[in-house]
C-alpha positions as CSV (number, residue, x, y, z in Angstrom):
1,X,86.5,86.9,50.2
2,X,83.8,86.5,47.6
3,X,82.4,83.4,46.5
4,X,82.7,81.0,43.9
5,X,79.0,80.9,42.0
6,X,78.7,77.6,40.2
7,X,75.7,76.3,41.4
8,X,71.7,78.0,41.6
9,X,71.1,78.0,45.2
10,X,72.3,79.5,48.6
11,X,75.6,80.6,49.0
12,X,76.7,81.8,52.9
13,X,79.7,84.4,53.5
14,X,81.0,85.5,57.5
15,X,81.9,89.0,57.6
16,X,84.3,90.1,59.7
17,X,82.3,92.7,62.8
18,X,83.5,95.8,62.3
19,X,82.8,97.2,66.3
20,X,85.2,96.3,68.5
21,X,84.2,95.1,71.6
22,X,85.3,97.4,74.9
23,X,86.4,95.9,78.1
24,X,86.2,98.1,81.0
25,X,88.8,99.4,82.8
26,X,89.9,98.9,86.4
27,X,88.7,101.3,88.6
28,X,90.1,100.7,92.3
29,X,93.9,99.9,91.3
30,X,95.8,101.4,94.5
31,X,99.3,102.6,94.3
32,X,100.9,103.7,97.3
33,X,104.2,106.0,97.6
34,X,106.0,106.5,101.0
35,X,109.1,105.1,103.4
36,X,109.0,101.3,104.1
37,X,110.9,99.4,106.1
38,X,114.8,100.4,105.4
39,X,116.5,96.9,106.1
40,X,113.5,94.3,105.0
41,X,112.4,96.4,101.5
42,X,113.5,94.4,98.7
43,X,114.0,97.1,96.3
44,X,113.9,100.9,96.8
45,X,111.7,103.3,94.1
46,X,110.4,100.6,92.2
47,X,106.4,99.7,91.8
48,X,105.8,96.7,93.2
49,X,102.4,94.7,92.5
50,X,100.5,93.3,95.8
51,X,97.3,91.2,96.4
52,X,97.4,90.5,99.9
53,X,99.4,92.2,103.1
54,X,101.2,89.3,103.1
55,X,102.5,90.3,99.6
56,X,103.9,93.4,101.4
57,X,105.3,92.1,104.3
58,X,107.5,89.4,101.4
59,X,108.4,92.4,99.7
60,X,108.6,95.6,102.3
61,X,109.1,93.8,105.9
62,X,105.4,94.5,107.2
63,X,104.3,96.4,110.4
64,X,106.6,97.6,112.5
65,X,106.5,100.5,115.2
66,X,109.8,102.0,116.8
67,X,110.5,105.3,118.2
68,X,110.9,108.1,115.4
69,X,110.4,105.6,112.6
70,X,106.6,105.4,111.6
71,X,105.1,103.2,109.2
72,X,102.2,104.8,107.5
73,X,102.7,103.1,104.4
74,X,102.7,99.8,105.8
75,X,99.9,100.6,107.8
76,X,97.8,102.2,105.3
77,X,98.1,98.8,102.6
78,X,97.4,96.6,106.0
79,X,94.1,99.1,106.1
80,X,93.3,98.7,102.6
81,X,93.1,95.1,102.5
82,X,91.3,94.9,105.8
83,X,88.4,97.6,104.3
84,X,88.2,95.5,100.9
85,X,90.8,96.5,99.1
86,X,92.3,93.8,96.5
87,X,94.9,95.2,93.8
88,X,97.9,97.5,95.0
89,X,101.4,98.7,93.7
90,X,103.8,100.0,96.8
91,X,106.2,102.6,95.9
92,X,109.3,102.8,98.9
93,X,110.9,105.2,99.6
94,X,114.4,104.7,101.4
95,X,114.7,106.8,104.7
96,X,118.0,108.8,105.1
97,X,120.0,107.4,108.0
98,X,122.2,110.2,109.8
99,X,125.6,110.0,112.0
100,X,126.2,113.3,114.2
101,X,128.8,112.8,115.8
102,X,131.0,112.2,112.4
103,X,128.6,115.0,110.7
104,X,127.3,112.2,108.1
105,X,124.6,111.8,105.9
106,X,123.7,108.5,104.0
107,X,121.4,106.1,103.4
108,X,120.1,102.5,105.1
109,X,122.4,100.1,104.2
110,X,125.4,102.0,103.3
111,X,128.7,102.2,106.2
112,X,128.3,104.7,108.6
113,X,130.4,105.5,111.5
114,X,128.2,106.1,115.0
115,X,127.3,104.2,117.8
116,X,123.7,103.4,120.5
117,X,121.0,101.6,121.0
118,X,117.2,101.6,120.3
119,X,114.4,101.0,118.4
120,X,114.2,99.7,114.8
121,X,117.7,100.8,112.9
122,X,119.3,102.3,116.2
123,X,122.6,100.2,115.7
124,X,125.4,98.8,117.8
125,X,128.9,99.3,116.4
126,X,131.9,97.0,117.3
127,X,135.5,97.1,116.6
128,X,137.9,94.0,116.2
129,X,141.8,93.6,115.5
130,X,141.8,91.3,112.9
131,X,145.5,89.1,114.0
132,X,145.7,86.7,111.6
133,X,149.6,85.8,110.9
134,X,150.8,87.3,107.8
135,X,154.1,85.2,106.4
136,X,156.8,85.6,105.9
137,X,157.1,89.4,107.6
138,X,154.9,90.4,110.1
139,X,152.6,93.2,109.9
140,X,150.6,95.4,112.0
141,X,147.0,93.9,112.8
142,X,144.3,95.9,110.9
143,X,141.3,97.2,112.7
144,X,138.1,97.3,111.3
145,X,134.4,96.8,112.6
146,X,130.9,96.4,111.9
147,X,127.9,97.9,112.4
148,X,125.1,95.8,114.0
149,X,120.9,97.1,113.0
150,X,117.9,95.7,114.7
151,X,115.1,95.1,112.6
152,X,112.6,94.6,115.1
153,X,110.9,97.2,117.6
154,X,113.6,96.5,120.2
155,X,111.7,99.2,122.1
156,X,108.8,97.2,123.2
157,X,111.5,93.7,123.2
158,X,115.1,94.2,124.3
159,X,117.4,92.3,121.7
160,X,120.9,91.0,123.1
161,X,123.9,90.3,120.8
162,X,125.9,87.7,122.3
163,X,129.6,87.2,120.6
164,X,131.8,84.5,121.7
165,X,134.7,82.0,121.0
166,X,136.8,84.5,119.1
167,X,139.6,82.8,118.3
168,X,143.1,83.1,115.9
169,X,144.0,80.5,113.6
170,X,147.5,79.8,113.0
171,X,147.0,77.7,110.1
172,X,144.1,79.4,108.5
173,X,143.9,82.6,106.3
174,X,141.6,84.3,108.7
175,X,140.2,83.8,112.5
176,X,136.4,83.5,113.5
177,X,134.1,84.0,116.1
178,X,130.8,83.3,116.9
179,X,127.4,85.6,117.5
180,X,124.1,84.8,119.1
181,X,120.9,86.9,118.6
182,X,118.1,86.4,121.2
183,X,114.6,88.1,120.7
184,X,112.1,87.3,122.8
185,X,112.2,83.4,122.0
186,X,113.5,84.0,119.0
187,X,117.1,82.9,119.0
188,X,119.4,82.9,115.6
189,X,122.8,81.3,116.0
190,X,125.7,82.0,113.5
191,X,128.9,79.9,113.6
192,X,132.7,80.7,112.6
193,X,132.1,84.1,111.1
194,X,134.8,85.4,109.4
195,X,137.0,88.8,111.3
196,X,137.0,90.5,107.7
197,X,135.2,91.2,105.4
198,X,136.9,89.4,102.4
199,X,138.2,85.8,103.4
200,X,136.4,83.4,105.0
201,X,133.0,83.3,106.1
202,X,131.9,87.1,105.8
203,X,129.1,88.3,108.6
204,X,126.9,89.6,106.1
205,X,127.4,86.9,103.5
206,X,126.1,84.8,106.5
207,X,123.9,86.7,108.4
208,X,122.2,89.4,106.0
209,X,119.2,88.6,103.8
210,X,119.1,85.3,106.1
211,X,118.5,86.7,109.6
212,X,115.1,88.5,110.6
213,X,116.4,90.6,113.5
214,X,119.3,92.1,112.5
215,X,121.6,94.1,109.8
216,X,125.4,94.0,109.4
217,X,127.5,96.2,107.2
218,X,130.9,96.3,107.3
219,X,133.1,99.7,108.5
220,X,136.9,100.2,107.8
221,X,139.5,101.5,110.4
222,X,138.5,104.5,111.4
223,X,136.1,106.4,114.1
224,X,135.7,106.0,117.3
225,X,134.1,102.3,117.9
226,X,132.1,101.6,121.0
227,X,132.4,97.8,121.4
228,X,135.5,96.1,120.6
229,X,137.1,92.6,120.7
230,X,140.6,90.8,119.8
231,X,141.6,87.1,118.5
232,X,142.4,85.0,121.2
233,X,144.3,82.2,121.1
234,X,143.1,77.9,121.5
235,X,144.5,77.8,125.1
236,X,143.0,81.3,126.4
237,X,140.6,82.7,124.3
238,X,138.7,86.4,125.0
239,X,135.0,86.2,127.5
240,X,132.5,87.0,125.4
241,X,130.8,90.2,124.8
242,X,127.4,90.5,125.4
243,X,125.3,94.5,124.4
244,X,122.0,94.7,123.7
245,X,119.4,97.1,122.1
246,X,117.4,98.8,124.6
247,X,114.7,101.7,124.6
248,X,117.1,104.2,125.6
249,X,117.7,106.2,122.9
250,X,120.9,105.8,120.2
251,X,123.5,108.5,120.5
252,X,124.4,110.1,117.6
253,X,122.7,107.4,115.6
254,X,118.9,108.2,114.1
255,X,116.5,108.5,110.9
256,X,114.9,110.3,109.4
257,X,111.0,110.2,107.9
258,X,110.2,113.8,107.4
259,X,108.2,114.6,104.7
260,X,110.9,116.9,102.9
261,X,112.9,114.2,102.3
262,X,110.8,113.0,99.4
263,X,112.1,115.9,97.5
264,X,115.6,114.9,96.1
265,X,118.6,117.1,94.9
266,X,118.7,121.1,94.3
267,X,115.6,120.6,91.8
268,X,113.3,118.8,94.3
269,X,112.3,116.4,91.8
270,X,110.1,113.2,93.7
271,X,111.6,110.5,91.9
272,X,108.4,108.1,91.8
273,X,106.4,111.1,90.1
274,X,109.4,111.3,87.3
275,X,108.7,110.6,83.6
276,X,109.4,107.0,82.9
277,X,109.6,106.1,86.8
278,X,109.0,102.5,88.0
279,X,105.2,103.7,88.8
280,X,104.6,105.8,85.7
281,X,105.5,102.9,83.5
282,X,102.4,101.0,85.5
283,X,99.6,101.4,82.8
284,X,96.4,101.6,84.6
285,X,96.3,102.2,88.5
286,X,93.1,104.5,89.6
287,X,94.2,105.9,93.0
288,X,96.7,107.3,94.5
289,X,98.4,107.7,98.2
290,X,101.7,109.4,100.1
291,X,100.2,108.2,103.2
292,X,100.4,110.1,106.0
293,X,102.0,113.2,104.3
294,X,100.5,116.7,104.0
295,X,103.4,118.2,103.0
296,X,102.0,121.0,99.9
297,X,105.2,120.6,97.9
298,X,104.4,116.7,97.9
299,X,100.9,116.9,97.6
300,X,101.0,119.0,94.8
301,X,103.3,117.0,93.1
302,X,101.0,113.8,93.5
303,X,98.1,115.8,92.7
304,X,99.9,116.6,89.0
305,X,100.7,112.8,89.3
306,X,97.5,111.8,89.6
307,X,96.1,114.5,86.9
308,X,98.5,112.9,84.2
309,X,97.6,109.3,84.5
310,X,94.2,109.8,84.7
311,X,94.1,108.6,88.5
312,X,92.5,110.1,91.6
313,X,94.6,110.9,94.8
314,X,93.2,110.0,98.3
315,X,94.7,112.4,100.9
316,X,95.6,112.8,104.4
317,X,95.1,115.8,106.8
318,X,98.2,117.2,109.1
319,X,98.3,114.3,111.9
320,X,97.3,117.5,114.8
321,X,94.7,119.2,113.2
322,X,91.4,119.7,115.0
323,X,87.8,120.1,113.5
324,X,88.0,123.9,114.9
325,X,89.9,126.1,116.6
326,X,93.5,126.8,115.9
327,X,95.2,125.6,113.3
328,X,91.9,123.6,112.3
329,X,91.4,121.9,108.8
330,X,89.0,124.7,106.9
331,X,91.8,127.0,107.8
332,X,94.1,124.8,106.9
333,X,92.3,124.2,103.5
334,X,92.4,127.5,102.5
335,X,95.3,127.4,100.7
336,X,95.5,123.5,99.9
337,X,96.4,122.7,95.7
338,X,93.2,122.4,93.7
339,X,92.5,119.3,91.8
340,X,89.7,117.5,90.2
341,X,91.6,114.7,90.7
342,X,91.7,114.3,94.3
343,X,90.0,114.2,97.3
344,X,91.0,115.2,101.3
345,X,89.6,112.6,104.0
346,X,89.6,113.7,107.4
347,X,90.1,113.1,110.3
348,X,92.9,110.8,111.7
349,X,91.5,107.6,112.8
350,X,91.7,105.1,116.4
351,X,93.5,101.8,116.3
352,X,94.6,98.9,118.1
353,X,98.4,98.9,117.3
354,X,99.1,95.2,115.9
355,X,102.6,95.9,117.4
356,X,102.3,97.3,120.0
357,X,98.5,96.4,121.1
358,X,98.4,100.5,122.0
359,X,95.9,102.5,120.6
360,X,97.6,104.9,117.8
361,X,96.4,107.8,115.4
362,X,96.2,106.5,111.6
363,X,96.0,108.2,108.5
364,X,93.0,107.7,107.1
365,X,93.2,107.3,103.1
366,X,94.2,103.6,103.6
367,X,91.1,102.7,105.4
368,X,89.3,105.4,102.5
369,X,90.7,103.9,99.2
370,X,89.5,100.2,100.8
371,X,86.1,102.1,101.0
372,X,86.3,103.0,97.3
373,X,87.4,99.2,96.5
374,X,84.4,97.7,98.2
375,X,82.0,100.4,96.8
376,X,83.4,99.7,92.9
377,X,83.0,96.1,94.0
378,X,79.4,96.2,95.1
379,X,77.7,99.1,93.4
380,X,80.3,100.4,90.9
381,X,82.2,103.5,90.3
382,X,79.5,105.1,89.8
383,X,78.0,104.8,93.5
384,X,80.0,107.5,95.9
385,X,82.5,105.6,97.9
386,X,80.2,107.3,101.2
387,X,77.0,107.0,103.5
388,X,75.9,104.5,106.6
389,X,76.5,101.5,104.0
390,X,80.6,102.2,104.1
391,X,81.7,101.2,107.8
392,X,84.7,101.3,108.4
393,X,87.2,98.1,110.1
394,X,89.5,98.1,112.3
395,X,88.8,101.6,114.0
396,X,86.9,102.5,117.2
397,X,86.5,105.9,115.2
398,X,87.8,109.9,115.1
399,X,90.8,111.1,117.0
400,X,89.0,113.3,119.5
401,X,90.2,116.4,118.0
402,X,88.3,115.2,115.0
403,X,84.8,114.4,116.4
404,X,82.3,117.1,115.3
405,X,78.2,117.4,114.9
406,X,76.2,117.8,111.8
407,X,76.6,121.6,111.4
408,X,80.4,121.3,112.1
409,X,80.7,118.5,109.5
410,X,78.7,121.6,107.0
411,X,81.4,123.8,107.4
412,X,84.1,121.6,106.7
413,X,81.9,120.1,103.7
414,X,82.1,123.7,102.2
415,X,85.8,123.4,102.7
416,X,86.1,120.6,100.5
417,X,86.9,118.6,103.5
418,X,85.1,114.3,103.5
419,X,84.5,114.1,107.1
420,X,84.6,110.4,108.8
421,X,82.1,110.1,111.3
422,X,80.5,107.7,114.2
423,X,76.6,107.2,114.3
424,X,75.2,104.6,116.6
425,X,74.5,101.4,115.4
426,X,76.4,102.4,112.4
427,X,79.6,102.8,113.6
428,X,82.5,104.9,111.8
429,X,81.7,105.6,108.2
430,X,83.1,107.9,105.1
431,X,80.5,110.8,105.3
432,X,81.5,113.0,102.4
433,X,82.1,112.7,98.7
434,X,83.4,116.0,97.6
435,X,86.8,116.6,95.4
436,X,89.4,119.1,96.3
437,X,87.4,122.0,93.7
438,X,83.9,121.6,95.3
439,X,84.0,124.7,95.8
440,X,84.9,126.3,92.4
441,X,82.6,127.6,90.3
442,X,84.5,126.9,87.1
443,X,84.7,123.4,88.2
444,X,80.8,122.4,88.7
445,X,81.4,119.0,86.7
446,X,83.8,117.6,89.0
447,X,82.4,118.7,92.4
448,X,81.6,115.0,93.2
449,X,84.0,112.2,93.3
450,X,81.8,109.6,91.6
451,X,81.3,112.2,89.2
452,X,84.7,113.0,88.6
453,X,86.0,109.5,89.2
454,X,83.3,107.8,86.6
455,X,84.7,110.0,83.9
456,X,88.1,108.9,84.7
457,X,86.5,105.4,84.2
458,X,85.4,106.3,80.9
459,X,88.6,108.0,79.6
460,X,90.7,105.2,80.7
461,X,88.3,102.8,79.1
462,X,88.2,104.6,75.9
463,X,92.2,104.8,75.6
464,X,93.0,101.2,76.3
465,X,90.4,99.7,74.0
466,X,90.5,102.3,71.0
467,X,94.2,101.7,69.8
468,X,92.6,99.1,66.7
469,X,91.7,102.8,65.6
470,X,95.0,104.0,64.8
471,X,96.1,103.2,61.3
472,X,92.8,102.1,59.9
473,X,91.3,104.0,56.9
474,X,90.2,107.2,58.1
475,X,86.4,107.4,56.4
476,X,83.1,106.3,57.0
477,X,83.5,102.5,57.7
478,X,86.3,103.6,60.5
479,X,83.7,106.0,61.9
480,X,80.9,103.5,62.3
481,X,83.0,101.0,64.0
482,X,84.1,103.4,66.4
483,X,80.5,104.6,66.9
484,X,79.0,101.3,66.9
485,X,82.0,100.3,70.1
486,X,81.8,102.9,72.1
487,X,77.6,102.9,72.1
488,X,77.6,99.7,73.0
489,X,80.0,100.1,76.0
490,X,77.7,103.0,77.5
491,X,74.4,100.9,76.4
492,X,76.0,98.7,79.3
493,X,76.8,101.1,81.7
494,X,72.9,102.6,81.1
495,X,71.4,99.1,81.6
496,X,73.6,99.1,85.2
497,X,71.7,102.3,86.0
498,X,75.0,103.8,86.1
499,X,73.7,107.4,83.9
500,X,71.5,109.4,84.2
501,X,68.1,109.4,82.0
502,X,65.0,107.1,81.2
503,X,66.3,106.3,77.7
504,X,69.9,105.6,75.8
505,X,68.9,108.7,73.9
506,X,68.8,111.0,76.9
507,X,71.8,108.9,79.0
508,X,74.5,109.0,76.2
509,X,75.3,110.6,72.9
510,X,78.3,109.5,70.6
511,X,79.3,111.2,67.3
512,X,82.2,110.4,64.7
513,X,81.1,111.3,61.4
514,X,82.2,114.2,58.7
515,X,80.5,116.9,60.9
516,X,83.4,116.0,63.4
517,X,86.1,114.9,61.3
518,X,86.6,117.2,58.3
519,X,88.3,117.0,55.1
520,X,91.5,118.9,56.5
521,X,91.4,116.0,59.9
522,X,91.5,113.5,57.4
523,X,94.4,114.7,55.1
524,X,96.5,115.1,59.0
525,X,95.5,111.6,60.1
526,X,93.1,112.7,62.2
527,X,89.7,111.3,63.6
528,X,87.9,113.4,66.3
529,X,85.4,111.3,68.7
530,X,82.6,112.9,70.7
531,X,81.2,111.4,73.5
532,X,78.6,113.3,75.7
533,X,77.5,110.9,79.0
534,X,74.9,112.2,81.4
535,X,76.6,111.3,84.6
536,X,74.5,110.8,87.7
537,X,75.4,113.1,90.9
538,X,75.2,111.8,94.6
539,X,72.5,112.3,96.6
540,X,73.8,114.7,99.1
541,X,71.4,116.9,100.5
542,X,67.9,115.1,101.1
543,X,64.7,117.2,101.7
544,X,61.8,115.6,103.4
545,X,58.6,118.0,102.8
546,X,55.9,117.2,105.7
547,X,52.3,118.5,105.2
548,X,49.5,117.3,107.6
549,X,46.3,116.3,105.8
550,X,42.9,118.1,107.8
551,X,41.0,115.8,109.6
552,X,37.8,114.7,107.8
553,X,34.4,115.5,110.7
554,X,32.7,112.1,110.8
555,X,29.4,111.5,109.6
């Protein structure tokens, strides 16, 4: 606004800065995409935001280990948090539940007809006659039943269901019983449930969302029930019934995990890597995990994921590959998707089973994208997430399959394969830093991931904080701005060492002027920005020269 000149002197104006200032983006943002916990997951296919592992065992039930249910996702977040991770979105999936012997397909927490015992979700499947009076004409006493779930590993603790003092009502609407879960010392105790599902005091109204060991839904007549109980009466009521869950294994009851079943309906579409899915709406995450899957079809799919919102996929190796040999990684490799955007970690790692206390096989990319978090952390994006200064927690190292020596560890480096390896007085670290197209020519930029991950940084940077562009006068005031910004954000990364060269000049070059926006751009609305960054590569190969100096004759 100018000023009012009245008097000879000094007159002050404050112009409004035309640079923006840039705030960098996030760079260790972890989403993770996989089966969690059918009974204890909140909600199903939707991105939910996590800061802790106790964040995930609120929202997706925590560890659990049963039979042929695994938990790789679960496991994986518990590994990124140990290793340093700090931001993560959980993506689950909901497992598909089957019935043989009625030839049924569902899903958790929908009726299905089937009966056994078992680990996590094996079930327990009674039948009642529900004998309440009906006035004033008698009717014929309705059967129905309900299908008990353990949510525990009942498979390393037997869980006993105890029901008792069924009884009929001759005044009431409905007739009740009793049922007593017993865990370990865990006991839950639920009083005058309801026999039916719609007066009274309903088992699942009571029971579900309230207890921590077990599931009910409901099941209409029908089937062949296993358990089964009647209304007694004051004066001579039933005995009670007393199963349990055991480690013998359910009949004609199981789930199902594998790795196909991400791909839904005839089009095999993978619902979290959908336009406009719960994840995709996320804004900014930086990496990306199916734990545990190597599935191509799903890997390439995350892969494309990844490519579109600018993120960078940590992957898993098949659970039984070896170093060499049959069936071993390189080979393996050989016909893995190609992407700039991710990387393959390798190979499975030892741990003591929190469940369980057995040592188990893990997937390593939780462990790997904690390393990444601690690395951005510490030395920045720009620092490979690798090396003797990234041990690893929680491990006692390889699966033995996996163990190799330094000119093992080069073949597989040619393979695009990041070995993890133990050193003494090291112990188990990341020991490679190459992206899935190390080995392609036409891809030399990207051959590194702190290469390839630091000019993800930069684009998703740029995007966030350049949207004041759009709409502004397209001329040379606009193209200052933007030049003055952007400089000034990579003058910041070059006085954090993070580019390469001894002077702005050589580390960073930004143009927006007429030379890159023309006459024509500007009649279409358009305003072209070039940014050339001199991006530093790792270290990977390091050459010690040796010459011995003569020795001088003394005088």
């Amino acid at each position: 606004m100018s000023a009012n000149f009245s008097y000879p002197g000094i007159y002050v104006q404050e112009l409004p800065l035309s640079a923006h200032s840039i705030t960098p983006a996030p760079t260790s943002i972890t989403a993770f995409v996989g089966y969690t916990h059918p009974w204890k997951t909140l909600a199903f296919n939707t991105a939910v935001q996590l800061f802790s592992f106790s964040d995930y065992e609120v929202n997706f039930g925590g560890l659990y280990t049963s039979g042929n249910i695994c938990s790789d996702v679960a496991r994986a977040v518990y590994e990124f948090f140990q290793n340093g991770g700090t931001n993560a979105y959980v993506v689950g999936l909901q497992p598909n539940a089957y019935d043989n012997a009625n030839n049924n397909l569902g899903t958790f927490g929908q009726p299905l007809l089937g009966s056994g015992s078992g680990g996590v979700g094996a079930g327990l499947l009674f039948a009642y006659t529900e004998v309440t009076q009906v006035a004033p004409v008698a009717a014929a006493p309705a059967v129905n039943g309900m299908f008990i779930t353990a949510l525990e590993p009942v498979d390393i603790v037997p869980m006993t269901i105890k029901i008792s003092n069924i009884r009929t009502s001759n005044s009431a609407a409905y007739d009740t019983f009793d049922l007593v879960v017993t865990y370990g010392s865990r006991i839950e105790t639920y009083r005058n449930l309801g026999i039916g599902f719609s007066a009274g005091n309903p088992p699942m109204t009571a029971i579900n969302r309230v207890s921590t060991l077990i599931n009910i839904q409901p099941i209409t007549a029908g089937g062949s029930f296993g358990t089964s109980f009647t209304g007694g009466t004051a004066t001579s009521p039933p005995p009670p019934i007393l199963c349990s869950f055991t480690q013998a294994a359910p009949t004609g009851f199981f789930t199902s995990f594998s790795e196909s079943d991400f791909l839904v309906g005839a089009s095999n579409v993978i619902p979290p890597f959908e336009v406009n899915s719960s994840l995709d709406q996320v804004e900014i995450f930086n990496l990306l995990l199916v734990p545990g899957v190597a599935d191509f079809s799903i890997v390439s799919a995350a892969l494309s994921f990844a490519e579109r919102k600018r993120a960078f996929a940590i992957l898993d190796p098949p659970a039984q590959a070896p170093a060499f040999g049959s069936g071993s990684i390189d080979t393996w490799m050989s016909s893995y998707p190609e992407s700039q955007n991710g990387a393959m970690y390798f190979p499975y790692l030892l741990s003591t089973d929190p469940v369980t206390t057995d040592l188990i096989a893990m997937p390593p990319s939780g462990y790997v994208a904690g390393i990444f978090s601690t690395t951005d952390t510490t030395r920045g994006v720009w620092k490979a997430p690798a090396g003797i200064g990234t041990p690893l927690v929680d491990t006692t190292g390889p699966v033995a399959s996996g163990a190799m020596n330094d000119m093992q560890q080069g073949v597989l480096n040619n393979a695009s394969v990041n070995c993890l390896r133990t050193f003494n007085s090291v112990g188990t670290v990341v020991f490679g830093s190459r992206t899935l197209v190390a080995g392609n020519e036409a891809f030399a930029q990207s051959k590194y991931v702190p290469v390839r991950r630091m000019t993800l940084f930069i684009e998703q940077t740029l995007v966030a904080n350049l949207k004041w562009v759009v709409f502004e006068p397209n001329d040379e005031p606009l193209w200052l701005a933007i030049r003055s910004s952007i400089s000034a954000f990579l003058l910041s990364l070059f006085n954090q060492q993070a580019l390469q060269g001894s002077t702005p000049s050589d580390a960073f070059q930004v143009k927006c002027d007429a030379t890159t926006t023309t006459t024509q751009d500007q009649a279409n609305g358009i305003v072209n920005i070039v940014v050339m960054v001199a991006l530093l590569k790792p270290a990977e190969f390091v050459v010690i020269k040796i010459a011995q100096i003569a020795g001088q004759t003394a005088s």
